[in-house]
ChimeraX commands (.cxc) that place a marker at each C-alpha (Angstrom):
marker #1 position -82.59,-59.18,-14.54 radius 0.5
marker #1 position -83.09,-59.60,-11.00 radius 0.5
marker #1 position -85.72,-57.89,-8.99 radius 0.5
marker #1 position -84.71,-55.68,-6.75 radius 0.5
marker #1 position -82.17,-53.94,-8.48 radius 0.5
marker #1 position -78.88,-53.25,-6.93 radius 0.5
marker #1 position -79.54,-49.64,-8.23 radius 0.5
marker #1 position -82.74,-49.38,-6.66 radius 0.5
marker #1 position -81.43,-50.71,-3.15 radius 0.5
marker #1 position -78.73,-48.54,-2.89 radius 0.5
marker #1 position -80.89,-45.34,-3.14 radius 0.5
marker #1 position -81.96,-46.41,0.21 radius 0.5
marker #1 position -78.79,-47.67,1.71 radius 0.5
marker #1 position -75.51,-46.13,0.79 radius 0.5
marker #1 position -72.90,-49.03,0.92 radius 0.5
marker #1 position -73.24,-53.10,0.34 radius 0.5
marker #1 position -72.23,-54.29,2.82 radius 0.5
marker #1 position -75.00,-52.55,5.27 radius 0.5
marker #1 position -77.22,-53.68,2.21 radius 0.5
marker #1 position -75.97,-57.01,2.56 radius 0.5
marker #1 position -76.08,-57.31,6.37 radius 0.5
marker #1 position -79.46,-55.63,7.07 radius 0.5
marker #1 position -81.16,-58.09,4.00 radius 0.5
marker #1 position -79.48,-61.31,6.21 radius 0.5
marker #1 position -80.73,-60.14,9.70 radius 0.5
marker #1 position -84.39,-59.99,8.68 radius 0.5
marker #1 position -84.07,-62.90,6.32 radius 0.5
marker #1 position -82.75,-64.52,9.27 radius 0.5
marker #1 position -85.31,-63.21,11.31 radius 0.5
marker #1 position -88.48,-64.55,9.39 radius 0.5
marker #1 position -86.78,-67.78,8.82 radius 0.5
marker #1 position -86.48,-68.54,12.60 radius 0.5
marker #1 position -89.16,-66.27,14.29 radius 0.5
marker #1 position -92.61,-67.55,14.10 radius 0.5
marker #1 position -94.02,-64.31,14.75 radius 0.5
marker #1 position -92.56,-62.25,12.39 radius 0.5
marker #1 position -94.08,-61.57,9.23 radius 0.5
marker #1 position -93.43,-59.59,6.07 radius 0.5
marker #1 position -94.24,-56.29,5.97 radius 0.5
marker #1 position -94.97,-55.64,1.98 radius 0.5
marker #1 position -98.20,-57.05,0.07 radius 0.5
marker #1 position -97.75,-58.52,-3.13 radius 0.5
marker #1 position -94.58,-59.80,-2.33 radius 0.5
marker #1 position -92.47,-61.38,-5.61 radius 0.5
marker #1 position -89.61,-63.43,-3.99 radius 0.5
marker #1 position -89.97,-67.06,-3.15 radius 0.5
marker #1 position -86.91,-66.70,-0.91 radius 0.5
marker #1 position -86.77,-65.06,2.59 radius 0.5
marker #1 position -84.00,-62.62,1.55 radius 0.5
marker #1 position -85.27,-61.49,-1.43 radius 0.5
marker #1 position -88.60,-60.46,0.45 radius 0.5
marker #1 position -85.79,-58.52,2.71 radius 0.5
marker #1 position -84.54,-56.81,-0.25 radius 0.5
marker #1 position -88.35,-56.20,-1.76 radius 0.5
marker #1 position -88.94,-54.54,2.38 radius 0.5
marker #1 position -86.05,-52.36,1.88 radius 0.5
marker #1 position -86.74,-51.36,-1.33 radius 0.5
marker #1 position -90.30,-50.21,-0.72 radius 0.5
marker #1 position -88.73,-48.57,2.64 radius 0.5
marker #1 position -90.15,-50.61,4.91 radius 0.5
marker #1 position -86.98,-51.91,6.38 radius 0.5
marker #1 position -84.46,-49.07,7.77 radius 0.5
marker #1 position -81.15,-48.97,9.74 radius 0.5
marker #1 position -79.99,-46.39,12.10 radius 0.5
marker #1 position -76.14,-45.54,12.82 radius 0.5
marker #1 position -74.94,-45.24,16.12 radius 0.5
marker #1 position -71.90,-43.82,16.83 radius 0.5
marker #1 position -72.43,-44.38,21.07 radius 0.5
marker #1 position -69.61,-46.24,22.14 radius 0.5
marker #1 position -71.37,-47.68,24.64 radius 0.5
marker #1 position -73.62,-49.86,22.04 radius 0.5
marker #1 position -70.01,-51.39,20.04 radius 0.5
marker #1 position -68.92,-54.00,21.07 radius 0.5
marker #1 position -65.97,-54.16,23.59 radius 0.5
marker #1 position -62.96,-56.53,22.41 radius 0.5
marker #1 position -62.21,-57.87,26.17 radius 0.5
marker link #1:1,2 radius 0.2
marker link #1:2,3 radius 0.2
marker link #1:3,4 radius 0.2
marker link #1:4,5 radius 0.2
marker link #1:5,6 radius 0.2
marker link #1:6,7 radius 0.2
marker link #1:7,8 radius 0.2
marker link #1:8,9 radius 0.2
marker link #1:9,10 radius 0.2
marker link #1:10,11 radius 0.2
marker link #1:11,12 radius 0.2
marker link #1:12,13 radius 0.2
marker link #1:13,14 radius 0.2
marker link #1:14,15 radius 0.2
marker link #1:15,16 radius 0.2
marker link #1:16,17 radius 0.2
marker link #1:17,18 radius 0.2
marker link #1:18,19 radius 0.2
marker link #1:19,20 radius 0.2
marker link #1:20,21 radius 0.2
marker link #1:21,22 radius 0.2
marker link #1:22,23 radius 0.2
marker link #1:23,24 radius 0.2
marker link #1:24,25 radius 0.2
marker link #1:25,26 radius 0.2
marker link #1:26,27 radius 0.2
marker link #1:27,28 radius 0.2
marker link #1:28,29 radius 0.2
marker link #1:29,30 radius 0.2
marker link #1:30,31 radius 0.2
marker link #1:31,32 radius 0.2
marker link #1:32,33 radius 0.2
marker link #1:33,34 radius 0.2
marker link #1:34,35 radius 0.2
marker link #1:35,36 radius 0.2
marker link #1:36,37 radius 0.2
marker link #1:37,38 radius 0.2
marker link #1:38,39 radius 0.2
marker link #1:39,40 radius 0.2
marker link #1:40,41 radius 0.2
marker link #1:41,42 radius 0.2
marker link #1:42,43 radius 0.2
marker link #1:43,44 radius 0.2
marker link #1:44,45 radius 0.2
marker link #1:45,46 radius 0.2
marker link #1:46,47 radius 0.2
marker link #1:47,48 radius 0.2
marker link #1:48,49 radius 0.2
marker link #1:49,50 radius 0.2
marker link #1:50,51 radius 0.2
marker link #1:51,52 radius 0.2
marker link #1:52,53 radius 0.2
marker link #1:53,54 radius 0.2
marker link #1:54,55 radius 0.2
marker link #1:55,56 radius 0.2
marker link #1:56,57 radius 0.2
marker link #1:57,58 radius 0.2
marker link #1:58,59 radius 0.2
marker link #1:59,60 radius 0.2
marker link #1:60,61 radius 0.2
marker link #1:61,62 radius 0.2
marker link #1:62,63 radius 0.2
marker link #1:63,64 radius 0.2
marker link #1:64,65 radius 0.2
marker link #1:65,66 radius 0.2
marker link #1:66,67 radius 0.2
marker link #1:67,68 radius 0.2
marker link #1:68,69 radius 0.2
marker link #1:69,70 radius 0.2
marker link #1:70,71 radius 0.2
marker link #1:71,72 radius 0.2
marker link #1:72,73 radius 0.2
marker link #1:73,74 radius 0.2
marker link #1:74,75 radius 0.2
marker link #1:75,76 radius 0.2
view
């Protein structure tokens, strides 16, 4: 069984694929940044995305919707 479970995550975020892009940016983020740091103790996954999914899980990581068109991006 893996750890987080899928049923677990999506109590915190509603759809996949915002599951699946929010998990990449911060794995992506503590892979390349030498600054940043988990932000959960006791953390079970070897891997930088499942210490993501661990973050969101315990609610440390979050995502805000914006619907300001201002903040999209512009296909010009």
């Amino acid at each position: 069984m893996l750890y987080p479970s899928i049923d677990t995550l999506m109590t915190h975020i509603n759809s996949k694929y915002t599951l699946c892009t929010i998990s990449a940016r911060r794995a992506r983020e503590l892979l390349e940044l030498e600054e940043a740091v988990p932000m959960i103790d006791n953390i079970k996954s070897a891997k930088y995305v499942g210490v993501a999914l661990e973050e969101i899980e315990r609610g440390k990581l979050d995502y805000t919707a914006s619907d300001d068109p201002s903040k999209q991006q512009q296909d010009k």
